[in-house]
Every structure is written in structure tokens, then in C-alpha cells.
Z-matrix of the N, CA and C atoms (Angstrom, degrees):
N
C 1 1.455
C 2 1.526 1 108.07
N 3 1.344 2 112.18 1 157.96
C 4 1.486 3 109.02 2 -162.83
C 5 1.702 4 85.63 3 -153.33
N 6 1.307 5 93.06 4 133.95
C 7 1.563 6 109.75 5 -179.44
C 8 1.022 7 109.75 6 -100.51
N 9 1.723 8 122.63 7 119.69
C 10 1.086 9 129.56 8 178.61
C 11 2.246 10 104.10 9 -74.61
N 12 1.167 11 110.90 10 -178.44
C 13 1.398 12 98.41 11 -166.46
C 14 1.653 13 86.73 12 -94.94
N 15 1.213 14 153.51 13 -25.63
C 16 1.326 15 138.25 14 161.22
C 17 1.560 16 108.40 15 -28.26
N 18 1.455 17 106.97 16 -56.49
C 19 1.393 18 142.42 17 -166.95
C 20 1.451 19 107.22 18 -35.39
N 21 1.664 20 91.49 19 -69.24
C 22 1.531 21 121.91 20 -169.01
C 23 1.983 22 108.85 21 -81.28
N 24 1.158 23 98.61 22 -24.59
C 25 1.758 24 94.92 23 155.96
C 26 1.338 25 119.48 24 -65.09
N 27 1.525 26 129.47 25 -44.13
C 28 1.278 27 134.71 26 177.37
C 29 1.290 28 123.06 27 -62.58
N 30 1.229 29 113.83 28 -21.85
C 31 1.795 30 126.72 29 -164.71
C 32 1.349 31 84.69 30 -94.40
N 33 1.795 32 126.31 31 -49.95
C 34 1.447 33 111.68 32 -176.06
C 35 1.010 34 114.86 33 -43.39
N 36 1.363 35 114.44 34 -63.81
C 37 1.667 36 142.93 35 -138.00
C 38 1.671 37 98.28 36 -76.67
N 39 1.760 38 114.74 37 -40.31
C 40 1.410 39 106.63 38 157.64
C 41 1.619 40 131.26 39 -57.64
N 42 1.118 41 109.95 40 -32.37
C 43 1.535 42 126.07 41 175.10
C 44 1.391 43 107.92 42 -61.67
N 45 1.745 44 117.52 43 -48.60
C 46 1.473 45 100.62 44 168.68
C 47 1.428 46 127.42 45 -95.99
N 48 1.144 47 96.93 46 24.46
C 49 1.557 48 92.76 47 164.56
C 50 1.783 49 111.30 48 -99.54
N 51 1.608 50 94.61 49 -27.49
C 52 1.373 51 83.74 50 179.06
C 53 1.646 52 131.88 51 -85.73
N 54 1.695 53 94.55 52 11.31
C 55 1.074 54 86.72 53 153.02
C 56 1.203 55 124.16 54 -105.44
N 57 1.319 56 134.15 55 8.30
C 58 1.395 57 138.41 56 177.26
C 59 2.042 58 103.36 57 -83.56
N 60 1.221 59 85.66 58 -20.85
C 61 1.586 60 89.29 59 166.20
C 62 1.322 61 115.14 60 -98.36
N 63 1.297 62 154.78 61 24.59
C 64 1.219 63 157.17 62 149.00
C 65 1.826 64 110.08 63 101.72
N 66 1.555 65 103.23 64 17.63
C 67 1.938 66 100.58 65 -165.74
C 68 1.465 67 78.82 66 -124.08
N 69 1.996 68 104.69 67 135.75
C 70 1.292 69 112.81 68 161.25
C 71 1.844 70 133.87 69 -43.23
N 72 1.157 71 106.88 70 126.52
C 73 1.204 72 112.78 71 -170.75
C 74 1.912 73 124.45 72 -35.96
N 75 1.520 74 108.63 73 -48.55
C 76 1.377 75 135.96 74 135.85
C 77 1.554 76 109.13 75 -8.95
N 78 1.440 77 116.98 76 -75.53
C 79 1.212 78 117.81 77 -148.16
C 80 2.002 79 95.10 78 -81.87
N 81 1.442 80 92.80 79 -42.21
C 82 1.572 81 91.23 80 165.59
C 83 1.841 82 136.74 81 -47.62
N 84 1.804 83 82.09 82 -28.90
C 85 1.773 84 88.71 83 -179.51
C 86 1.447 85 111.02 84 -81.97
N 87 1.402 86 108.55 85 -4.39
C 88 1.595 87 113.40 86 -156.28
C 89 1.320 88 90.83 87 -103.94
N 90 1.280 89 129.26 88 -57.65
C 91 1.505 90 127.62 89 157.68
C 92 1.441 91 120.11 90 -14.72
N 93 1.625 92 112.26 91 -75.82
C 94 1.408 93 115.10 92 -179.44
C 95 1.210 94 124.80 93 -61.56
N 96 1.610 95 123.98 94 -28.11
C 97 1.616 96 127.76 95 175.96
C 98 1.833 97 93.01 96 -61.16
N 99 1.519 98 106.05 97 -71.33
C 100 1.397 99 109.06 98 175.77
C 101 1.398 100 117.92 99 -27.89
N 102 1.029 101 126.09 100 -49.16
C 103 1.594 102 141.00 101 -163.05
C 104 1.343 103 97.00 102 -70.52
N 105 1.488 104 107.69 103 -64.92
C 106 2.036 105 108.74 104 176.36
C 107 1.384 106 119.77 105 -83.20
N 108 1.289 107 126.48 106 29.18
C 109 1.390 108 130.67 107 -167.28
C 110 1.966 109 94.95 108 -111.83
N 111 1.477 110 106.11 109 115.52
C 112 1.495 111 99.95 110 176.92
C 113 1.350 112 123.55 111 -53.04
N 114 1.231 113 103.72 112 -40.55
C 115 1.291 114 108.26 113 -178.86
C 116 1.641 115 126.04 114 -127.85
N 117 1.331 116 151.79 115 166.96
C 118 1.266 117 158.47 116 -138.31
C 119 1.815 118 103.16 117 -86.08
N 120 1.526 119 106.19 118 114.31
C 121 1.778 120 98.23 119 -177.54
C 122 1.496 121 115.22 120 -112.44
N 123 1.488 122 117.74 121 132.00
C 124 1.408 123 109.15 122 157.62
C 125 1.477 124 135.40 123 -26.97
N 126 0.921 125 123.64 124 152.48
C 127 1.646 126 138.72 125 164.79
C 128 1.773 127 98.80 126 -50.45
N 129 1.151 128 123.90 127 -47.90
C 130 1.379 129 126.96 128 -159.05
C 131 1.433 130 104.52 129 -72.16
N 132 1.310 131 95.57 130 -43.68
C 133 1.868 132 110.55 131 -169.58
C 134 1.515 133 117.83 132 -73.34
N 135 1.488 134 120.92 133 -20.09
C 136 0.849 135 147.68 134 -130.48
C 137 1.991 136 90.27 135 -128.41
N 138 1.343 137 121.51 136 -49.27
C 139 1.501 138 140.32 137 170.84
C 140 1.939 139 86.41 138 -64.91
N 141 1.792 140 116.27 139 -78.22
C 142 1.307 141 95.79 140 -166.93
C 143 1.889 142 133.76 141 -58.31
N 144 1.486 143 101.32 142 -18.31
C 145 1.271 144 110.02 143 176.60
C 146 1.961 145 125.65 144 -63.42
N 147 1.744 146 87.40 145 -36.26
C 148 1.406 147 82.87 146 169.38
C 149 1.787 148 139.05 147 -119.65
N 150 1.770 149 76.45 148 29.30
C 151 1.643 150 116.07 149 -146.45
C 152 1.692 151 104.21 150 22.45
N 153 0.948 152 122.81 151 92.19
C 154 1.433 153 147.61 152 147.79
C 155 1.619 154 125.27 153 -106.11
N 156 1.263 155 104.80 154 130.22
C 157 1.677 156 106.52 155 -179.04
C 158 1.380 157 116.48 156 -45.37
N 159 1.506 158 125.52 157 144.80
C 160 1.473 159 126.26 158 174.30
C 161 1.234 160 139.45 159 -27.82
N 162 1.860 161 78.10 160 -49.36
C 163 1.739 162 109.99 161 -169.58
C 164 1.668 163 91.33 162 -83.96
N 165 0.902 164 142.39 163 -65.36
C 166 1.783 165 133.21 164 -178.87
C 167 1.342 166 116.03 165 -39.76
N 168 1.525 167 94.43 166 -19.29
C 169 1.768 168 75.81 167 -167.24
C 170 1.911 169 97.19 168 -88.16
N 171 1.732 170 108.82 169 -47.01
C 172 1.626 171 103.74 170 169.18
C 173 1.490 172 115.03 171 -34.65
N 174 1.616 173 103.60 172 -43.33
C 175 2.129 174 90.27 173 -167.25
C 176 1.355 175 109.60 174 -74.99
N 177 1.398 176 117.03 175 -12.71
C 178 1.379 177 140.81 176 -170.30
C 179 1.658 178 97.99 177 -54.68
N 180 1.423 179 100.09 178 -68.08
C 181 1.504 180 146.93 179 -122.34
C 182 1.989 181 76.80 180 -82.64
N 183 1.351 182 98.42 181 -54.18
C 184 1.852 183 101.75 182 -166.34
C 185 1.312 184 92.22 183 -74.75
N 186 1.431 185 134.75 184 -36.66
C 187 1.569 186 107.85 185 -173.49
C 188 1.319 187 116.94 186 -89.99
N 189 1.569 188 110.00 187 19.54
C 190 1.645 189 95.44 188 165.87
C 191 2.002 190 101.56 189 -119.57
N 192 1.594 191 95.10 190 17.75
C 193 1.836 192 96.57 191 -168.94
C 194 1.837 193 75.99 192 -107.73
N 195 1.264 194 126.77 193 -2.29
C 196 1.331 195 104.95 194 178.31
C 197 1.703 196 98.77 195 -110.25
N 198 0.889 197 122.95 196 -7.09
C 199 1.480 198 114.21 197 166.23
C 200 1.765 199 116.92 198 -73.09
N 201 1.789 200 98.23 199 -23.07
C 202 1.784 201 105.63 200 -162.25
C 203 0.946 202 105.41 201 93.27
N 204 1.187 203 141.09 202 29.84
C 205 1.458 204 130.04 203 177.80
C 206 1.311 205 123.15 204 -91.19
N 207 2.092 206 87.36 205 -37.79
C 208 1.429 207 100.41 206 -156.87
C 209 1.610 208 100.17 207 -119.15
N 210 1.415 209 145.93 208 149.31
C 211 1.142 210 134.98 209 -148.22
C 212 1.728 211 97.54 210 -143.65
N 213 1.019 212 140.77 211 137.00
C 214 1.574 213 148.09 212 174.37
C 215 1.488 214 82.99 213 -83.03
N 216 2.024 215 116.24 214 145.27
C 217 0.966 216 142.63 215 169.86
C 218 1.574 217 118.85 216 -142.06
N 219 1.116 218 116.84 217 112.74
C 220 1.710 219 124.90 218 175.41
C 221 1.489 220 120.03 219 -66.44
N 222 1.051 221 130.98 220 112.30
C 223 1.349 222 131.70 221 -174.74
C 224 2.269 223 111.97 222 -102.17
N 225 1.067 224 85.17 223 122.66
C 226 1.358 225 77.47 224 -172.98
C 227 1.454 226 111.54 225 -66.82
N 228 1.588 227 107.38 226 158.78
C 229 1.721 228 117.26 227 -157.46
C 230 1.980 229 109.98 228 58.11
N 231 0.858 230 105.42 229 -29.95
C 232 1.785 231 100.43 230 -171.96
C 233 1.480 232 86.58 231 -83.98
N 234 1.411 233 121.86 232 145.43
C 235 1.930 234 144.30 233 169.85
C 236 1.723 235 102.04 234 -107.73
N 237 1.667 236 111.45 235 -7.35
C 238 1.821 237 91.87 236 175.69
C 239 1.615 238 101.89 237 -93.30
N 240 0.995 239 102.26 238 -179.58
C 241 1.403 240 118.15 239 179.20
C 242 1.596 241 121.53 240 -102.10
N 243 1.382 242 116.89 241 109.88
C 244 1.479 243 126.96 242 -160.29
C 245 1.719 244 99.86 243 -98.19
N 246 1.451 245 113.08 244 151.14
C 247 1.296 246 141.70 245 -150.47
C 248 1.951 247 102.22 246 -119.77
N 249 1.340 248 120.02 247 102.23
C 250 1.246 249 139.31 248 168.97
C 251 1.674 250 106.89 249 -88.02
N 252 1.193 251 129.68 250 131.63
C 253 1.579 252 129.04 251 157.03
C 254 1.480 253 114.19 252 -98.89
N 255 1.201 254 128.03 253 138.47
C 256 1.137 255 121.25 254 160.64
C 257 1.604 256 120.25 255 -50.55
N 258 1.620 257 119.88 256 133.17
C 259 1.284 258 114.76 257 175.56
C 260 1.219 259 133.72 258 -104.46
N 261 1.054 260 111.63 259 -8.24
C 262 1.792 261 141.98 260 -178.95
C 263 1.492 262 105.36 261 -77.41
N 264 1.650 263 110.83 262 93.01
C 265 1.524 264 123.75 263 -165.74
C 266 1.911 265 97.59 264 -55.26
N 267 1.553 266 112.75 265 -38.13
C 268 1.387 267 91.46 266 178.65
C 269 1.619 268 129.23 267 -84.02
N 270 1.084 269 112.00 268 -24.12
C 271 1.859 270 117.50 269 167.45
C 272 1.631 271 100.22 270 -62.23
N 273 1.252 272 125.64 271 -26.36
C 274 1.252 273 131.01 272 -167.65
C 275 1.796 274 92.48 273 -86.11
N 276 1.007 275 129.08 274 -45.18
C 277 1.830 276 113.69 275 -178.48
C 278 1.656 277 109.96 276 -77.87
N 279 1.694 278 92.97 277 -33.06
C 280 1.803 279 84.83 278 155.84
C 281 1.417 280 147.70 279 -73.11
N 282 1.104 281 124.12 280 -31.49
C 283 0.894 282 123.72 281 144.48
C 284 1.393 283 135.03 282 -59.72
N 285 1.271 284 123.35 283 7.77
C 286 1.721 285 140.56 284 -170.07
C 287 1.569 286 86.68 285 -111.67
N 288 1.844 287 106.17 286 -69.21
C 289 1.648 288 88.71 287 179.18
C 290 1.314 289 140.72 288 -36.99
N 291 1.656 290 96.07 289 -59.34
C 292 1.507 291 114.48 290 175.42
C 293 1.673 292 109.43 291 -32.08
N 294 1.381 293 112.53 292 -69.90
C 295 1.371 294 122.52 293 -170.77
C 296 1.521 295 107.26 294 -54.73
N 297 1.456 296 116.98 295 -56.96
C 298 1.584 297 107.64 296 -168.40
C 299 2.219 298 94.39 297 -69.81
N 300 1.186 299 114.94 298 -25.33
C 301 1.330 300 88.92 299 159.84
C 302 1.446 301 131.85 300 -37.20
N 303 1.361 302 84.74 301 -84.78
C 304 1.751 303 96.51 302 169.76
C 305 1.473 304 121.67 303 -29.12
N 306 1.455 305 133.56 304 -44.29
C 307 1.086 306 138.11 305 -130.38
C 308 1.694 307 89.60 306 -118.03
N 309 1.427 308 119.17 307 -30.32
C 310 1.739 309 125.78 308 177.33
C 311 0.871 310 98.72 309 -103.78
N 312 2.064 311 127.14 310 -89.02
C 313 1.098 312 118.75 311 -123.04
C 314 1.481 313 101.11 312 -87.55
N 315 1.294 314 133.61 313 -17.31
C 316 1.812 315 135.46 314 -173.39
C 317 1.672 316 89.52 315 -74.19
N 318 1.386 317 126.58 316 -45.19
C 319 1.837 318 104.22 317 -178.88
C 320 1.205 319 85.40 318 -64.23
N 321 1.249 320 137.01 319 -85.29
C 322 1.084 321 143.21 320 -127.32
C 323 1.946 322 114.35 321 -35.19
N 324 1.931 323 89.04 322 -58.82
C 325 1.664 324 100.60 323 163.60
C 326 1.764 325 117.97 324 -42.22
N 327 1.454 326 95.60 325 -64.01
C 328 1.646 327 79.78 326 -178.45
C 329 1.282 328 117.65 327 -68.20
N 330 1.205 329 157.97 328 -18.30
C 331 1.629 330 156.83 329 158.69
C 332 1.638 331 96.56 330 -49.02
N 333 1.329 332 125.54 331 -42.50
C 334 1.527 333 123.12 332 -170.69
C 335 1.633 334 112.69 333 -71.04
N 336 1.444 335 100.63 334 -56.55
C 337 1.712 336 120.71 335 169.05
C 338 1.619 337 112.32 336 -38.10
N 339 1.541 338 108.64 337 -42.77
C 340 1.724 339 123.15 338 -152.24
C 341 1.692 340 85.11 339 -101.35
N 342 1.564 341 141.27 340 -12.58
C 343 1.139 342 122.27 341 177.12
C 344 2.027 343 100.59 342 -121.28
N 345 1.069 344 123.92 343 12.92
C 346 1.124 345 112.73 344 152.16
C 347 1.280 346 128.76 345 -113.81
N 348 1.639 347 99.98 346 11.17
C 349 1.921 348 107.60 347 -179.32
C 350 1.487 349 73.78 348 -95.22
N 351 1.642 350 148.13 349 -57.39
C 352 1.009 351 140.71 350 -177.79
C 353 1.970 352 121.14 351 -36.75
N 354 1.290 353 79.53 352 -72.57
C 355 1.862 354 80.20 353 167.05
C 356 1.407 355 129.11 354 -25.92
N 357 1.907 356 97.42 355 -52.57
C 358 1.426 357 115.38 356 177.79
C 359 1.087 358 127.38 357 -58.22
N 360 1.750 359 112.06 358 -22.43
C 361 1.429 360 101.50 359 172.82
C 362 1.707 361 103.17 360 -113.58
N 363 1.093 362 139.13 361 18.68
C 364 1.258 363 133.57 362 163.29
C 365 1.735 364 110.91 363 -101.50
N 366 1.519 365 100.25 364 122.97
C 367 1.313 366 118.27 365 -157.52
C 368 1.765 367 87.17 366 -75.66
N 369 0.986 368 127.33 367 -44.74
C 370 1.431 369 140.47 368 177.98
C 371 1.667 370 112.68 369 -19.42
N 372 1.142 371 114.68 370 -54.79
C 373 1.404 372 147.82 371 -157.73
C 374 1.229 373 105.87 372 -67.31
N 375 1.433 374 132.35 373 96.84
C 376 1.689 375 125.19 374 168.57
C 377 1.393 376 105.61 375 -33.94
N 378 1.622 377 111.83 376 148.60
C 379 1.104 378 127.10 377 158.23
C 380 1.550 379 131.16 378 -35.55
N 381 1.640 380 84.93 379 -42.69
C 382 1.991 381 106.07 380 -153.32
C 383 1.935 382 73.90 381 -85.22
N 384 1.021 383 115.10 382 -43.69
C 385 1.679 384 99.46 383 -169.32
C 386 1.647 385 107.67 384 -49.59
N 387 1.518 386 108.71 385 -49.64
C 388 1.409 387 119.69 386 -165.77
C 389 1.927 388 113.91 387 -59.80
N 390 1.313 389 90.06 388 -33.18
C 391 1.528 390 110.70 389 174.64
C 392 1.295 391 115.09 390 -54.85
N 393 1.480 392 107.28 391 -51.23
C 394 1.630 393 134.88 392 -161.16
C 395 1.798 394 108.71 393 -65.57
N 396 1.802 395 97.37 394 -39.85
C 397 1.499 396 114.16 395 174.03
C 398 1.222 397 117.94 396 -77.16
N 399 1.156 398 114.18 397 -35.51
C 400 1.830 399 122.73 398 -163.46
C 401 1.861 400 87.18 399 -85.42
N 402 1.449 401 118.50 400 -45.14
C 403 1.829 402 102.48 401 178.10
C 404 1.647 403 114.35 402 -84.28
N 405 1.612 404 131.50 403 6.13
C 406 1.252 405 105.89 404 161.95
C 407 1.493 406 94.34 405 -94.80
N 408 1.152 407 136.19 406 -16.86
C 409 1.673 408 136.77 407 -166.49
C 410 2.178 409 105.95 408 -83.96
N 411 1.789 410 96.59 409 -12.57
C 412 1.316 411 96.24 410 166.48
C 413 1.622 412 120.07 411 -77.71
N 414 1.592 413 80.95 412 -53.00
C 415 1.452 414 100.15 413 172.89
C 416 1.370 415 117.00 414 -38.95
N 417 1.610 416 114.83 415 -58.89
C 418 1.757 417 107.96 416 -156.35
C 419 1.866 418 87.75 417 -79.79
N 420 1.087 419 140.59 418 -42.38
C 421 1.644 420 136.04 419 157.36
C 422 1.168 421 113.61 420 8.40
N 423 1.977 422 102.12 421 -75.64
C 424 1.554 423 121.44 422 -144.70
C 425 1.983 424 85.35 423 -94.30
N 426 1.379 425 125.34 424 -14.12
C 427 1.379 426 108.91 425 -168.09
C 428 1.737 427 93.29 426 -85.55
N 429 1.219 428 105.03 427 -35.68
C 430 1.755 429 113.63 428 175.13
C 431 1.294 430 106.67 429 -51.63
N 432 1.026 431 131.11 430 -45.11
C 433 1.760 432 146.85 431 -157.81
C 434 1.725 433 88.47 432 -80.39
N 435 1.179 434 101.86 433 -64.08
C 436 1.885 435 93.14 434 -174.42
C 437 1.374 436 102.51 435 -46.84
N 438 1.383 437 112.92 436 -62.47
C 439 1.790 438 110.50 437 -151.55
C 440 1.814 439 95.63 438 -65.73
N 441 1.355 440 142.18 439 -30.68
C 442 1.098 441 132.01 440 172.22
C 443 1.540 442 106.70 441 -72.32
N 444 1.422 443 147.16 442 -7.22
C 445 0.920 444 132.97 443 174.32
C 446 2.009 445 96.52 444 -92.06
N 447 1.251 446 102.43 445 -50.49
C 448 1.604 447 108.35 446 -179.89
C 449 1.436 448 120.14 447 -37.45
N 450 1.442 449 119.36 448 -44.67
C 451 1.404 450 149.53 449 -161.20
C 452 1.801 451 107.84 450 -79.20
N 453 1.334 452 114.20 451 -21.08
C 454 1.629 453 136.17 452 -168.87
C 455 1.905 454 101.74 453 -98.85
N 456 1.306 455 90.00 454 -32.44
C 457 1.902 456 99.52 455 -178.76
C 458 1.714 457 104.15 456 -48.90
N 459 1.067 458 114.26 457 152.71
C 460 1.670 459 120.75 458 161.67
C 461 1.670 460 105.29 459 -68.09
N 462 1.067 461 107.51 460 131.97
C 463 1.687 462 111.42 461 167.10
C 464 1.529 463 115.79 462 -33.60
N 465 1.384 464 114.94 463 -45.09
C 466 1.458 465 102.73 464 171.96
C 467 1.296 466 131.50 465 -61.72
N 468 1.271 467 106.50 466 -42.64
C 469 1.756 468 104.96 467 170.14
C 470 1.159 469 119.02 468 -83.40
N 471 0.906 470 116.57 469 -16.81
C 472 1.953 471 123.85 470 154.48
C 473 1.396 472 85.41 471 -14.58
N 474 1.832 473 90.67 472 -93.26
C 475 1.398 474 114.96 473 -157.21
C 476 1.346 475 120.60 474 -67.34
N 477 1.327 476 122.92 475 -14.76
C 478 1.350 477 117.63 476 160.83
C 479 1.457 478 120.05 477 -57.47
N 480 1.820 479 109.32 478 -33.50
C 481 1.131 480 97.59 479 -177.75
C 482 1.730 481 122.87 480 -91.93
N 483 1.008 482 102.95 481 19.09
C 484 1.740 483 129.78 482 171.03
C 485 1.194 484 118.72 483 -72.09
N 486 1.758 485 91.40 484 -43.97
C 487 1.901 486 109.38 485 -163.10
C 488 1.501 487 85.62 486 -83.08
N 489 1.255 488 137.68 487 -56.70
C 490 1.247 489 169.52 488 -173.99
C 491 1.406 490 102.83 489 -34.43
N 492 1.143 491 120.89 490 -47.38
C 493 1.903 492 149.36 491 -174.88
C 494 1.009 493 114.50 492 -87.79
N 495 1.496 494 121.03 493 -37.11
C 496 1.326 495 125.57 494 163.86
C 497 1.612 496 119.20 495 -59.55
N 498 1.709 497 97.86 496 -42.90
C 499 1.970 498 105.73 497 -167.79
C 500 1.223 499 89.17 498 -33.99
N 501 1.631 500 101.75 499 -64.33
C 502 1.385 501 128.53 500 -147.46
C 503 1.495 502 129.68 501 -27.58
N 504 1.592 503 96.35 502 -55.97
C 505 1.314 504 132.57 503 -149.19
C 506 1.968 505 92.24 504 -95.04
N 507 1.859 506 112.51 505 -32.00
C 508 1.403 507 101.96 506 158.05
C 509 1.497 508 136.75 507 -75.29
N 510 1.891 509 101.40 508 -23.66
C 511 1.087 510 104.69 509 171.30
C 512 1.799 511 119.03 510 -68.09
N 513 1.726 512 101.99 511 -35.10
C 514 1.711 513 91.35 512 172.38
C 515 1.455 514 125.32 513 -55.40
N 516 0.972 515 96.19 514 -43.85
C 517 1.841 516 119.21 515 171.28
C 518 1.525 517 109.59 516 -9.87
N 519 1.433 518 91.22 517 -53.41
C 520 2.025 519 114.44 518 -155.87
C 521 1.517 520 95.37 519 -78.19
């Protein structure tokens, strides 16, 4: 595969975004080659394309196959193991949510739960503090509760209710 420079702007420009989102730059470039790559690429091809070390691109390679992003593909006559991205921009933010769910907001809840049952029983503890814990620990709850109800929707009304959210938010506008 050969990156045209459109190509190779996009793979950057994904790389720094993903680090503005908290994912090594690396794993971001490997994503987007993957992502615009027609067809399924080795580890090797994949290291010389964006000259990245071997070893970065394997640790790369598993932390975006543990998000779902990134998929192992068998190529007949070839014995290495070829690299599929998901291309479907919306399975692709779901599977991003899902994971940084898991990975933030589920600790996050129980650390909140486990320090306002704490609060609750330490007489010590201002009120307004105890208040302060028990309403961001509502908050991240009821935002958990949406995205698990959101996440159950059929893809179409997903996105209907996107388009739907948008009217809305132009009609307040006016």
C-alpha cells in the first residue's frame, strides 16, 4: 500500500487527534492506515509504511484488537497474520464508547458509590461535601443509565435520534 499525501495527511491528523483523546499517537496512526487500507495488512507492512518500530506496532496492534477495532485476518498462501479495521464510523464510536466506558466511567462510579457510603458514615464530613459527592455520583449513574439505554436502540434510531437532536438544538438557535 502506498500512501498518497491526502492519505498520509489523514493518518497524521488521526494520530494527533488521538492524542488529544488520551490514545497513543502510534496506535492512532495504525488505526487510520488500517481504517483506509482496502484491504487486510501485515504487522511488517504496516511497521514499514509508517516507519514505526516492530514492537510498537504489535503493542499497538493488541490495544486497538482489544477495543474491537482492529480484527486479525488470514490470507490465503500468506502464514503472517493480516490486520482488518473496522469501517463503519458508527460501530467504530461504539465500540470506543463501550471500552472507554468500561475503562473510566464503571471505576469511576464505584470509587464515587465507595466514597459517599464512606462520607455517610463519617460524622466529620460537611454536609455540603456529602451533597457534592452523592450529586456528581447521581450524575455519572443517570449519564451511565442513558448511554446503556442508548447503546440497546437499533442503529437506526440511534441515528435518527442524532438527526432528531440536531433539528432541535437548530430550531432553539432561532
Amino acid at each position: 500500500m502506498i500512501l498518497t499525501p491526502t492519505m498520509e495527511r489523514f493518518v497524521l491528523h488521526w494520530g494527533e487527534m488521538g492524542t488529544r483523546w488520551g490514545v497513543n499517537r502510534s496506535v492512532a496512526q495504525i488505526h487510520a492506515l488500517l481504517y483506509l487500507s482496502p484491504q487486510p495488512l501485515p504487522a511488517d507492512e504496516i511497521t514499514e509504511i509508517l516507519s514505526i518500530a516492530r514492537s510498537n506496532v504489535s503493542t499497538s496492534i493488541r490495544e486497538l484488537q482489544s477495543y474491537g477495532l482492529v480484527s486479525v485476518v488470514h490470507v490465503m498462501g500468506d502464514r503472517r497474520d493480516h490486520f482488518r479495521a473496522e469501517t463503519d464510523p458508527w460501530s467504530i464510536l461504539l465500540l470506543i464508547a463501550e471500552e472507554r466506558k468500561k475503562r473510566e466511567i464503571d471505576p469511576a462510579i464505584a470509587m464515587l458509590r465507595a466514597c459517599t457510603a464512606e462520607a455517610d458514615a463519617d460524622p466529620r464530613i460537611d454536609p455540603e461535601i456529602k451533597a457534592r459527592m452523592t450529586s456528581m455520583l447521581t450524575f455519572m449513574e443517570d449519564m451511565s443509565g442513558w448511554y446503556d439505554q442508548m447503546k440497546r436502540l437499533p442503529r437506526s434510531t440511534l441515528q435518527n435520534i442524532v438527526h432528531v437532536g440536531a433539528k432541535i438544538v437548530g430550531f432553539l438557535k432561532r
